[in-house]
Kinemage of the C-alpha trace (Angstrom):
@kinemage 1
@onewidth
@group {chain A} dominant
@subgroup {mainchain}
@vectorlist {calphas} color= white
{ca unk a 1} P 43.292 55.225 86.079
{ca unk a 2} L 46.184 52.767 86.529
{ca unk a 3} L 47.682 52.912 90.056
{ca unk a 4} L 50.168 51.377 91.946
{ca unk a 5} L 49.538 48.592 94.835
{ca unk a 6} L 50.735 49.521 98.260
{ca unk a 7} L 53.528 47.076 98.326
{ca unk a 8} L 54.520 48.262 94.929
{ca unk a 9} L 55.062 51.625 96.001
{ca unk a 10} L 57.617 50.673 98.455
{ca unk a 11} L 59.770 48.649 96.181
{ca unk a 12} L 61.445 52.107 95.622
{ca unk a 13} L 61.602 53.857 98.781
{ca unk a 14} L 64.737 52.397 100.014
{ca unk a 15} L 66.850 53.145 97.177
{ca unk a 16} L 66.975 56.824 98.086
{ca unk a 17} L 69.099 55.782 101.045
{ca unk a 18} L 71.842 54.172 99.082
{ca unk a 19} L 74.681 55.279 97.158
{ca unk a 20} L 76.035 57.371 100.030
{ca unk a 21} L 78.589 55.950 101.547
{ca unk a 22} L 77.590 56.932 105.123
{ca unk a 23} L 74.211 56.849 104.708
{ca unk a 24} L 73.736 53.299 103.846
{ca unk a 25} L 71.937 51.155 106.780
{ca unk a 26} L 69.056 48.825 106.028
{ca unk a 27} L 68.474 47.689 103.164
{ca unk a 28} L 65.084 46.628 104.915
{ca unk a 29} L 61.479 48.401 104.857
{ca unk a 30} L 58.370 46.451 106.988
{ca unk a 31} L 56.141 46.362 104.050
{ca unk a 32} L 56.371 43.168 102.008
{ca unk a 33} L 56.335 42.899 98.219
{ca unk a 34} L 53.543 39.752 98.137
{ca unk a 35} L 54.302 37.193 95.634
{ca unk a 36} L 55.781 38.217 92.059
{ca unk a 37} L 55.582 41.608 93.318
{ca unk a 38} L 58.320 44.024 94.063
{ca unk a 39} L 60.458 46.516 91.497
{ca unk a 40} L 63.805 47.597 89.870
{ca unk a 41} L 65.081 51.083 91.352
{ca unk a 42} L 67.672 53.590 89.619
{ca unk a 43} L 68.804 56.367 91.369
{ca unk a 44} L 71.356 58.893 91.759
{ca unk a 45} L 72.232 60.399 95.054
{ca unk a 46} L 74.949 63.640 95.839
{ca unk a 47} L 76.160 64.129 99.299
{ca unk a 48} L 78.330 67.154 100.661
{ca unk a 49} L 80.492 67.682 103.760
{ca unk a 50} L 83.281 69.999 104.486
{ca unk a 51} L 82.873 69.850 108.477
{ca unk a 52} L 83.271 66.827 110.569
{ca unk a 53} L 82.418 64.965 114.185
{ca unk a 54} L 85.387 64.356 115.086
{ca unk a 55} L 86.843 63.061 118.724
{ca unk a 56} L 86.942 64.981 121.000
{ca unk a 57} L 85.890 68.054 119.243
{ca unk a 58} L 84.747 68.301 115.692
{ca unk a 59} L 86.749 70.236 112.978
{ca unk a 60} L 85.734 72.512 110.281
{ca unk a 61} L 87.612 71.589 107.593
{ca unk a 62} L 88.611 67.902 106.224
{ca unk a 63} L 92.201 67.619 106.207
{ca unk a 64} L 94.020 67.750 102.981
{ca unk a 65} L 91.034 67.977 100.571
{ca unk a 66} L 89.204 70.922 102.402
{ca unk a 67} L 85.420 69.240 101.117
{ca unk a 68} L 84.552 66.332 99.934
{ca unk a 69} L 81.402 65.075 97.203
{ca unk a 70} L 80.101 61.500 96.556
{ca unk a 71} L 77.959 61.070 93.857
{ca unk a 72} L 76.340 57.992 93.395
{ca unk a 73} L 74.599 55.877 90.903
{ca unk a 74} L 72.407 52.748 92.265
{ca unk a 75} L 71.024 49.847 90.658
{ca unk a 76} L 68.238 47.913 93.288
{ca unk a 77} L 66.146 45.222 92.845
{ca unk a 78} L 63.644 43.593 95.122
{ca unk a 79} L 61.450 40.613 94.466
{ca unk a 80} L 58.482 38.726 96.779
{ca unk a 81} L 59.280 35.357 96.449
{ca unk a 82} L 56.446 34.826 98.277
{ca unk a 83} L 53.905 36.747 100.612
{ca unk a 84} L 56.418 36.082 103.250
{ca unk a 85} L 59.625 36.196 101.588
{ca unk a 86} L 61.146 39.290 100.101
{ca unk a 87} L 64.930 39.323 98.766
{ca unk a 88} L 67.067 42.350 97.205
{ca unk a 89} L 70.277 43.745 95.648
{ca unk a 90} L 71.959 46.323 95.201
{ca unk a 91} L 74.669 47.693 93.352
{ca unk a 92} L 76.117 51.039 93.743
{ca unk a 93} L 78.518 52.831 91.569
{ca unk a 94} L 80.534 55.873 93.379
{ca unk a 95} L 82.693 58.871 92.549
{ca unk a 96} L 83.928 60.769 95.315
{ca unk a 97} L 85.755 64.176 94.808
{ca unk a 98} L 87.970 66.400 97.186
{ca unk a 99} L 88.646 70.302 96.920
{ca unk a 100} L 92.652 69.825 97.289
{ca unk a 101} L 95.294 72.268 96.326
{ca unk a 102} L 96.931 71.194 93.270
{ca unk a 103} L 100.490 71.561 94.619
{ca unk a 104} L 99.082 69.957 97.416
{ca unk a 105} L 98.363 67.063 95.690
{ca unk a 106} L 101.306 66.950 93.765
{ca unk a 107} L 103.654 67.185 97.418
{ca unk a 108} L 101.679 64.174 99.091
{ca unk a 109} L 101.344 62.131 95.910
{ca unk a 110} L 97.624 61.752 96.298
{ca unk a 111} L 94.851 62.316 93.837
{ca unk a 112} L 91.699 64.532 93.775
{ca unk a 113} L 89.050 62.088 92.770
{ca unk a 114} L 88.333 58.091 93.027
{ca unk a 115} L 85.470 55.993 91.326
{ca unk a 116} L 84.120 52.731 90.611
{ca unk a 117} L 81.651 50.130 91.606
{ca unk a 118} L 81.600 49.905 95.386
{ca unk a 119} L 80.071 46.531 97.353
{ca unk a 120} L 77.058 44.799 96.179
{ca unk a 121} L 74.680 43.922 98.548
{ca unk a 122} L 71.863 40.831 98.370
{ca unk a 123} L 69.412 40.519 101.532
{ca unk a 124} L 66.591 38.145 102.755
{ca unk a 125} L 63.741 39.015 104.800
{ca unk a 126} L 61.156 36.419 106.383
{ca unk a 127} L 57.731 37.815 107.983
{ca unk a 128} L 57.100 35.325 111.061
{ca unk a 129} L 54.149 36.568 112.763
{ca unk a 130} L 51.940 39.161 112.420
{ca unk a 131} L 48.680 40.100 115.099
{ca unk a 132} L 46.465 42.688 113.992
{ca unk a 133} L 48.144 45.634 112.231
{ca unk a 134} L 51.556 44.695 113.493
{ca unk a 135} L 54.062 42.351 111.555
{ca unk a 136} L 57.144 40.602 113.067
{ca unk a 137} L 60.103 40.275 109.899
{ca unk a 138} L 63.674 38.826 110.282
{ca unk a 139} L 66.102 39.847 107.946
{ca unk a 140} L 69.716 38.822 106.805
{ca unk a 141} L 72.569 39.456 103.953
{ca unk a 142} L 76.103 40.452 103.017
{ca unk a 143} L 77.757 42.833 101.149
{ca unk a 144} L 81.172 42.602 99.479
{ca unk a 145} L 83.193 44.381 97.162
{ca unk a 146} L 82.377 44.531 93.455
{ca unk a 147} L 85.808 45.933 92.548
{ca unk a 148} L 89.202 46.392 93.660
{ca unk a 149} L 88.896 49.916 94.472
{ca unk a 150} L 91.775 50.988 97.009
{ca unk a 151} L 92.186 51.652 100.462
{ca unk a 152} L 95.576 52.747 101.943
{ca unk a 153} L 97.083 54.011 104.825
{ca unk a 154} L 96.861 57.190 104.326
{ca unk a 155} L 94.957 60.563 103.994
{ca unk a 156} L 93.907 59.525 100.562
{ca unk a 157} L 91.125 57.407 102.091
{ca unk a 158} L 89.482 60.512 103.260
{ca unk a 159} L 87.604 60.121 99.631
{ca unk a 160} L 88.058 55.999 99.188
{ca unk a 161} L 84.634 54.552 97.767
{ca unk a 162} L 84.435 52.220 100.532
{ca unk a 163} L 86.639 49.982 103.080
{ca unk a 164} L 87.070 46.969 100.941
{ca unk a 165} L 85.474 44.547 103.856
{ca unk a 166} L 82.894 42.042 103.275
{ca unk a 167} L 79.885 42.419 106.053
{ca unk a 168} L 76.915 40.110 107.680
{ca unk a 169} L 74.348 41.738 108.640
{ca unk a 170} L 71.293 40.635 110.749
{ca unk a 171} L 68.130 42.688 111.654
{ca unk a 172} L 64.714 42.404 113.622
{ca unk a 173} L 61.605 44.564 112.634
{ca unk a 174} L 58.330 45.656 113.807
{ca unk a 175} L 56.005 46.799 111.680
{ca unk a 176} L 52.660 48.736 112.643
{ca unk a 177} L 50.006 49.782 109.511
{ca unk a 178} L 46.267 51.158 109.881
{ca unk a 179} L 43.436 51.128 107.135
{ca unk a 180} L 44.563 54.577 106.339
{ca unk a 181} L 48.253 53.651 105.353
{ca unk a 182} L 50.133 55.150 108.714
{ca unk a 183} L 52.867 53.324 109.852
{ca unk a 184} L 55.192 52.927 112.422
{ca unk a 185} L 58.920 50.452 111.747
{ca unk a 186} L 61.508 49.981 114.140
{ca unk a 187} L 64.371 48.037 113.342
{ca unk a 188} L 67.292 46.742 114.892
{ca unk a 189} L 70.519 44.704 113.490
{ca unk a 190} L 73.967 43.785 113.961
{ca unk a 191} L 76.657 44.371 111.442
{ca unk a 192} L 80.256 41.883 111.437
{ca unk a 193} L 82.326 43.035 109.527
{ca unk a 194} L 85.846 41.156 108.331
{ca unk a 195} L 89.059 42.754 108.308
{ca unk a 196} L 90.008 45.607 110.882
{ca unk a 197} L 86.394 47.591 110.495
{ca unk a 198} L 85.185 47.676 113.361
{ca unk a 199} L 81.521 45.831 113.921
{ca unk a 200} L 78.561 47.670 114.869
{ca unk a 201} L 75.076 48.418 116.187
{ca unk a 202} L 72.151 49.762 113.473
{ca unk a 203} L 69.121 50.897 114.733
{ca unk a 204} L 65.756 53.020 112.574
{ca unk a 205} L 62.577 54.468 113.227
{ca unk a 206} L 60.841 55.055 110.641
{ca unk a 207} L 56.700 56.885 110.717
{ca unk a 208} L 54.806 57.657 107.275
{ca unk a 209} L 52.129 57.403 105.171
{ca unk a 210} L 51.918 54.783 102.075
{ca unk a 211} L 48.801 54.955 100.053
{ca unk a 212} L 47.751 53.587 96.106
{ca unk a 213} L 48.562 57.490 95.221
{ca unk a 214} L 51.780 58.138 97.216
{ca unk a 215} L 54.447 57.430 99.830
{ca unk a 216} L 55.951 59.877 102.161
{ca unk a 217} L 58.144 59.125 104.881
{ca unk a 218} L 60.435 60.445 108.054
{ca unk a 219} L 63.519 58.527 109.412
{ca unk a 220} L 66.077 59.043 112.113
{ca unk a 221} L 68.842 56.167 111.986
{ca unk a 222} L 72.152 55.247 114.164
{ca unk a 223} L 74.855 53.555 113.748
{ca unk a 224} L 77.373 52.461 116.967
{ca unk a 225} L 80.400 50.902 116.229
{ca unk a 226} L 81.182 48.409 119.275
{ca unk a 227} L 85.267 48.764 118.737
{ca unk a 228} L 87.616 50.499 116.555
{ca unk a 229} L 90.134 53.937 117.022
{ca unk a 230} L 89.808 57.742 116.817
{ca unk a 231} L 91.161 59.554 113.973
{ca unk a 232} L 94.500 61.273 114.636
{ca unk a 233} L 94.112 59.771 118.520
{ca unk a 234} L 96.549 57.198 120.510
{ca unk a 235} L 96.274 54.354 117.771
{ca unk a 236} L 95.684 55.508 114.861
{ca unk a 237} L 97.933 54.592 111.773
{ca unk a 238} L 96.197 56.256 109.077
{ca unk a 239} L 94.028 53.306 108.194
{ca unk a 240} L 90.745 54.796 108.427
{ca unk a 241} L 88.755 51.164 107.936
{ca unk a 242} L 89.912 50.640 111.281
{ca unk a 243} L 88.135 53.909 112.597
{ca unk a 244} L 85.271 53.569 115.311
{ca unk a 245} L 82.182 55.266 113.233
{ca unk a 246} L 79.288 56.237 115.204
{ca unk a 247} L 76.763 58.451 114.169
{ca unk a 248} L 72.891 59.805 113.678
{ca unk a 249} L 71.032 60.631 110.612
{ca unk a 250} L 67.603 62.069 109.705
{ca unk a 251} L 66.225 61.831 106.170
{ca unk a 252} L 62.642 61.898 104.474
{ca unk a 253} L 61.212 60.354 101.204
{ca unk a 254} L 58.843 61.350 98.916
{ca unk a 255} L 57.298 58.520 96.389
{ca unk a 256} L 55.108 59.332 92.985
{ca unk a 257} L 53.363 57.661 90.442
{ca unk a 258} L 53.472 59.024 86.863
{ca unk a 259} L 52.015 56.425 84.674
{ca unk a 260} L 51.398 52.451 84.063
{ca unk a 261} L 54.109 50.879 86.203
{ca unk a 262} L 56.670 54.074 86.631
{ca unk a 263} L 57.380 56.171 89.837
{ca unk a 264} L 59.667 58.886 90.633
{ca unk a 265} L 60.533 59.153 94.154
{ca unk a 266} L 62.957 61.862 96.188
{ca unk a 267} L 64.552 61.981 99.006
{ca unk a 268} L 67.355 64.173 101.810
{ca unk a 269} L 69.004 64.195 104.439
{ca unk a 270} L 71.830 64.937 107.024
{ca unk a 271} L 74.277 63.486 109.412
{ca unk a 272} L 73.332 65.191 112.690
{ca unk a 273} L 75.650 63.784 115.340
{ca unk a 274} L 78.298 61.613 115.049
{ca unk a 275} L 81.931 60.342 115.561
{ca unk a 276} L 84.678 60.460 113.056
{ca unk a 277} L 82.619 60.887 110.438
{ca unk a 278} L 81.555 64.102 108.068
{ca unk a 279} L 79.050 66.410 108.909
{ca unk a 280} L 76.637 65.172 105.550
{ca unk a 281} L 74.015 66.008 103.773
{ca unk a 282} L 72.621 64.587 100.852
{ca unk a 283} L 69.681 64.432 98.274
{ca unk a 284} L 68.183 61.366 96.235
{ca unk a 285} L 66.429 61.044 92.810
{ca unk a 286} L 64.902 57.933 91.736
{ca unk a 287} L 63.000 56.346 88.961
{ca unk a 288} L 61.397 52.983 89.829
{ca unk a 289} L 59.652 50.164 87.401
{ca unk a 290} L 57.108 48.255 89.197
{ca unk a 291} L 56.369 44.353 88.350
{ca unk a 292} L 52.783 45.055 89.671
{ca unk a 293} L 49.974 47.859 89.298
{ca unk a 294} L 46.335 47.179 89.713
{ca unk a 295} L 43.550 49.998 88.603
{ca unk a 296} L 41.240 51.654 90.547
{ca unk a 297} L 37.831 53.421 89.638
{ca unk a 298} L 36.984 56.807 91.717
């Protein structure tokens, strides 16, 4: 029976949290790939609001376009350079879709829909120590825009693909991982971003189970932005990059092997607290090609 290696597995596990614009965090797990190892991800991901945190009190409908969609289509890579050295890309194409009155519409001038590829993303990560069952990483990247998708100043950006900024992004990790495949990451990382988006905070804990046979996983991530304004508060202009987005999500993964090199893997989740940001939630599908199986007799 042809089964995946461990590090194989995880080459797809991150992809389910792409794609969504809100959702999107580290592009980091603490498992590394091992030389030549690693995978190419595709994935599609839908995520649904039509409540928001909002500040001071939330709201229950988005202004203008009532609800809003994103669907999202992802292309990921990641390779192991080394046994130390992983890198990765992404690229995400998104369509995101509001439930605006017509005549609406037609009064403000706006549209109902927007689309297009949104900011690739390439990152580094370097394991420096590791004692026992516990592994030190550092990790570090950009992403940028792939097109010139727009962002005004005005309600129309409710359902913009993205903010048009280019980001840096740095990010420590602790990994923990027994004989039996439980493990414990935390990771931390700061996010600069250039023009008026504010920078922030990122922070994830992350406890599952990766085995040969399968990969199943918990998360709870947050996001604090150290700067920015409140939406429809004392300084806003209706620039939403400018916004100060905090929030906190949960999500899970699920990871399968179907045959050879192949994997399907799922995933969900949900915004849970937050600040001027929609009240998500979101499911994954992916379908993963790994560079490296190995078999295994029973």
């Amino acid at each position: 029976m042809q089964i995946f290696t461990k590090s194989a597995i995880l080459s797809t596990c991150i992809i389910l949290a792409f794609g969504v614009k809100v959702f999107s965090q580290s592009p980091l797990t603490g498992f590394m790939q091992g030389k030549n190892g690693g995978g190419i991800s595709f994935s599609t991901t839908h995520e649904h609001y039509k409540s928001a945190f909002l500040f001071p009190e939330p709201i229950d409908e988005i202004p203008v376009f009532r609800e809003v969609s994103v669907n999202s289509f992802n292309v990921y890579g990641v390779y192991g350079v080394s046994d130390k050295l992983d890198v990765t890309v992404n690229i995400p194409f998104i369509e995101t879709s509001g439930s605006a009155d017509p005549a609406t519409l037609e009064g403000l001038g706006y549209t109902n829909k927007q689309d297009g590829a949104q900011d690739i993303s390439a990152f580094a990560k370097y394991q420096f120590a590791k004692k026992g069952h516990v592994a030190f990483q550092a990790g570090a990247g950009f992403t940028t825009p792939l097109s010139d998708y727009s962002v005004v100043a005005s309600l129309q950006s409710l359902i913009a693909i993205g903010n048009q900024a280019t980001t840096y992004n740095g990010f420590l990790l602790a990994h923990f991982k027994d004989e039996r495949g439980f493990f414990i990451t935390g990771q931390v990382g700061y996010s600069f971003r250039t023009t008026e988006v504010p920078n922030a905070v990122l922070s994830e804990l992350k406890i599952g189970l990766a085995t040969p046979r399968f990969y199943i996983s918990g998360q709870v991530g947050n996001q604090t932005s150290t700067s920015g304004v409140d939406i429809f508060r004392p300084g806003f202009t209706n620039f939403f990059p400018a916004v100060r987005v905090n929030y906190t999500k949960v999500g899970g993964s699920i990871y399968a092997p179907i045959d050879g090199n192949l994997a399907l893997s799922f995933g969900g989740g949900a915004i849970v607290d937050g600040r001027n940001i929609g009240k998500s939630h979101y499911g994954s599908a992916g379908l993963t090609y790994n560079f490296i199986y190995k078999s295994l007799t029973k």
